[in-house]
Structures are given as structure tokens and as C-alpha cells.
C-alpha positions as CSV (number, residue, x, y, z in Angstrom):
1,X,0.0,0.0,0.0
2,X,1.2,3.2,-0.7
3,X,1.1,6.5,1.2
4,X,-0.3,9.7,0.8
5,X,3.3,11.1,1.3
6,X,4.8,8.6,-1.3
7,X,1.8,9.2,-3.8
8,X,2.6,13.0,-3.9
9,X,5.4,12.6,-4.6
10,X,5.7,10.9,-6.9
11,X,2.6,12.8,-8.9
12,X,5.0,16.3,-8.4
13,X,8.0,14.6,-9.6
14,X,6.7,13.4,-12.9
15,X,5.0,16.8,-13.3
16,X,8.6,18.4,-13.0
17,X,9.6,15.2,-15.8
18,X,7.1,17.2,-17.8
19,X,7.8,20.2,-17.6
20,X,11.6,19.7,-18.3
21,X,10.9,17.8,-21.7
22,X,8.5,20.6,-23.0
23,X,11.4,23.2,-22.3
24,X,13.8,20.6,-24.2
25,X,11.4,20.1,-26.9
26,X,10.7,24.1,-27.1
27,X,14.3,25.0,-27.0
28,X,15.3,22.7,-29.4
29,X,12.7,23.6,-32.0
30,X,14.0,27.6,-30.9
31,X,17.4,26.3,-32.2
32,X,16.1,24.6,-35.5
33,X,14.2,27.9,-36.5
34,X,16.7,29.9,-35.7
35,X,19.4,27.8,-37.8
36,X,17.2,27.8,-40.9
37,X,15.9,31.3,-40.8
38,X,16.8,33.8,-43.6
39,X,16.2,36.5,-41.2
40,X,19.3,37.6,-39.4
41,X,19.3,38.3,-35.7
42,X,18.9,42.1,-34.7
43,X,22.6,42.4,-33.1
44,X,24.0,41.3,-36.4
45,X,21.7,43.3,-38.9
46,X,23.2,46.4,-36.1
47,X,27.0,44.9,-36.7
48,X,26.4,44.5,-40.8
49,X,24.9,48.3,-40.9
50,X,27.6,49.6,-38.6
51,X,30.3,48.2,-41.4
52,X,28.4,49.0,-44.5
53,X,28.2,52.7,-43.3
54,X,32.3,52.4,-42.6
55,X,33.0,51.2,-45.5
56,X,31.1,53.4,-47.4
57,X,32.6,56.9,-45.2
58,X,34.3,59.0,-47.4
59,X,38.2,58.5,-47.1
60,X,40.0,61.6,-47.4
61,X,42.9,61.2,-49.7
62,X,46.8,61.8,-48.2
63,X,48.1,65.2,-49.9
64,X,50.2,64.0,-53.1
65,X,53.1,65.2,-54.8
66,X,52.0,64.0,-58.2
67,X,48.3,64.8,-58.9
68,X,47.6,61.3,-60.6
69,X,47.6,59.9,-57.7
70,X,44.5,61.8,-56.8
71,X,42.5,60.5,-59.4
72,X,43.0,56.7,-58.4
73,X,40.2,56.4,-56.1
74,X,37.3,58.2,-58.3
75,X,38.3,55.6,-61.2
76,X,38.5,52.3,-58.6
77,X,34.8,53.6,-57.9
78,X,33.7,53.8,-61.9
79,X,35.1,50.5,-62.6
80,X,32.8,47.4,-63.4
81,X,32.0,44.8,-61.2
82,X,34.3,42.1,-61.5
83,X,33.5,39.5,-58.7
84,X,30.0,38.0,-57.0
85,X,31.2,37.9,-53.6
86,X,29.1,35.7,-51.0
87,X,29.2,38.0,-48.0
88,X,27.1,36.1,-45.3
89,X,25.7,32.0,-45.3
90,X,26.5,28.9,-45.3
91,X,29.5,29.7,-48.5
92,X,30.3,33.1,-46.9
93,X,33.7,34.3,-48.5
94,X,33.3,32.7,-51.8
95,X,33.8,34.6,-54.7
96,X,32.5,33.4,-58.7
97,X,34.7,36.0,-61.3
98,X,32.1,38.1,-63.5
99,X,33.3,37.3,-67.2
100,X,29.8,38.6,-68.8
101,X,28.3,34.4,-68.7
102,X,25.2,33.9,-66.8
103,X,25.7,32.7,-63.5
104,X,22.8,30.8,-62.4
105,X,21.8,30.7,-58.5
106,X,19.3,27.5,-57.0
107,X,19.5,24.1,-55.1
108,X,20.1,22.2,-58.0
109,X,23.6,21.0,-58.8
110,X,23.6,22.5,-62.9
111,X,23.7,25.9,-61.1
112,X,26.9,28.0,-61.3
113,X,26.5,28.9,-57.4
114,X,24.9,26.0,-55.9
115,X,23.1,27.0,-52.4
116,X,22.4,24.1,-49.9
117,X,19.2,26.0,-48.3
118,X,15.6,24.9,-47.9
119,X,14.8,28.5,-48.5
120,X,16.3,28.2,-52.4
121,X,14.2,26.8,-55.2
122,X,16.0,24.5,-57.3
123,X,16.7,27.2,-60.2
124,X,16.1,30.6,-58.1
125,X,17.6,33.3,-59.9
126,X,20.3,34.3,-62.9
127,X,23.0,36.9,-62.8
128,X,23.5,38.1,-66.3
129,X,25.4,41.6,-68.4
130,X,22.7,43.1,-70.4
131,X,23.9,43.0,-73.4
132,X,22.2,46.8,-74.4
133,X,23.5,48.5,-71.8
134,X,26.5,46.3,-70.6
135,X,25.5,46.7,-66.7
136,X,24.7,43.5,-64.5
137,X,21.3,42.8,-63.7
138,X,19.6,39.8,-61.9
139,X,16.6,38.2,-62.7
140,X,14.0,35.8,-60.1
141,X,13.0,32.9,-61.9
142,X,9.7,32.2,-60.3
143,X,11.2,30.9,-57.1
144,X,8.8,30.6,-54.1
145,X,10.5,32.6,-51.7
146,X,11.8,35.3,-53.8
147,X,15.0,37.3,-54.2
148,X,15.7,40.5,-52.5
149,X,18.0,43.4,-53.9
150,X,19.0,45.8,-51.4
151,X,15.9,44.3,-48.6
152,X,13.4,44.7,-51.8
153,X,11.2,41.8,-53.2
154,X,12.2,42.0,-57.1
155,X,9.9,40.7,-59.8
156,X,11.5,41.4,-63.1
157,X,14.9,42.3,-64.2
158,X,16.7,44.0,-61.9
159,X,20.2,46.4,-62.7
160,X,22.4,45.5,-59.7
161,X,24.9,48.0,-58.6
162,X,28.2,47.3,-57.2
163,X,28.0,47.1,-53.0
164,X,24.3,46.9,-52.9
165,X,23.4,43.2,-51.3
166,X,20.7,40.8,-52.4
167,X,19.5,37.9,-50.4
168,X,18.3,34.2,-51.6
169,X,17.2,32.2,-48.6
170,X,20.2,32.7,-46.0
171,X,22.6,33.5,-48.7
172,X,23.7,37.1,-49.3
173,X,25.6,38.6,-51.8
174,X,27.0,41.5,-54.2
175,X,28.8,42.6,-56.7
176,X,32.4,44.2,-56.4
């Protein structure tokens, strides 16, 4: 026969049980999303705007002797796009060199930039040079999630600048 004493606790001890495998369950499942989300944390979208604006400050130039030195910077900043850069996801710091082919972005393994994310459709997007105007442009190609050029849903064509970053799934990138 069993007590009162014994009975009680036993009943409070499972109900501790219980409660410790919901808070498992929930923080494991707060992990998962978190993993998998496209959506980057608040302290990091603070970090990445902190650097962008850096980056883009102006620099003032050293006085110079001979005045072609002065002229350096304003034609690095003219200059064309050379490289797709990944700048945040899982193939952060690769780089695929611009050399005016398409360069095809999805899940699927014909793509030039192949993205391991449940977030990508299996042929997402295309980077291409228009051939009228000789300027890079990107184009969604019906994915389910869409693409985003500088935090902007795009549905057509869109001219991509360098600097200015576009997002497919947890995969960012841009042009330098």
C-alpha cells in the first residue's frame, strides 16, 4: 500500500519530468528555426549596418606630390564589377569571377553557385550583363520565396549596382 506522502510525490515529480521535456522540446525547436531562418538576428543586422556605413565613409585622400595619384580612387569607384562575392551563409567568402556568362543561382547542382538552403528553389535566380546596356542585372526565376535586392522583393529584371546586397534564402551577396 502506498502513502499519501509517497503518492505525492511521486505525482509532483513526474510533473517536474514534464515540464523539463516541454522546455527541451521548445528549445530545441528555438534552435532549429533559428538555424534555418533567412532572417538575421537584430545584433548582427546592427553589426552589418555599422560596417556598411564604414565602408562606405568617405576617405580623405593623403596630400600627393604628383596629382595622378588623386585620381585613383574616383576611377576604382567607376570600374565594373568584377566578382560576385558571398558575404554572409553557409559559403560566406566565396567569390564566382564576372566574365559577362550567366551565373545561375538554385539548389540544384547544374547551377553555377549551388546553395544548400531549404529556402532556395532549385533554379532561383540568374546573374546576367545586359547585353544593351553592358550593366549586371539579376533576374527571379519564379522561385517561391523570392529574391531581394537591397531588402526589396524584385519581380522582373533588376540592374544590380556594385555594394548593394541581395539575399536568396540565407545567402547574401553582391557585386564588387
Amino acid at each position: 500500500m502506498i502513502t499519501e506522502l509517497t503518492f505525492a510525490i511521486l505525482k509532483y515529480g513526474f510533473l517536474v519530468l514534464l515540464w523539463v521535456f516541454v522546455w527541451m522540446a521548445v528549445r530545441s525547436l528555438h534552435k532549429d528555426i533559428e538555424s534555418f531562418s533567412p532572417r538575421k538576428s537584430r545584433a548582427h543586422r546592427r553589426n552589418e549596418r555599422r560596417a556598411r556605413k564604414a565602408a562606405a565613409a568617405p576617405v580623405i585622400p593623403a596630400p600627393a606630390s604628383h596629382p595622378r595619384t588623386r585620381e585613383m580612387p574616383a576611377q576604382q569607384t567607376n570600374a565594373a564589377p568584377t566578382l560576385l562575392i558571398v558575404i554572409d551563409g553557409p559559403l560566406a567568402g566565396s567569390s564566382v569571377p564576372l566574365t559577362g556568362e550567366t551565373i545561375t543561382l538554385g539548389r540544384a547542382p547544374s547551377n553555377t553557385v549551388v546553395l544548400n538552403d531549404e529556402f532556395v528553389s532549385s533554379h532561383h535566380a540568374r546573374v546576367y550583363q545586359d547585353p544593351a546596356s553592358g550593366s549586371w542585372a539579376i533576374e527571379d526565376l519564379g522561385s517561391t520565396n523570392g529574391t531581394a535586392v537591397d531588402q526589396r522583393r524584385i519581380n522582373e529584371p533588376t540592374a544590380l549596382v556594385a555594394g548593394i546586397p541581395v539575399r536568396i534564402g540565407a545567402t547574401t551577396f553582391e557585386l564588387r
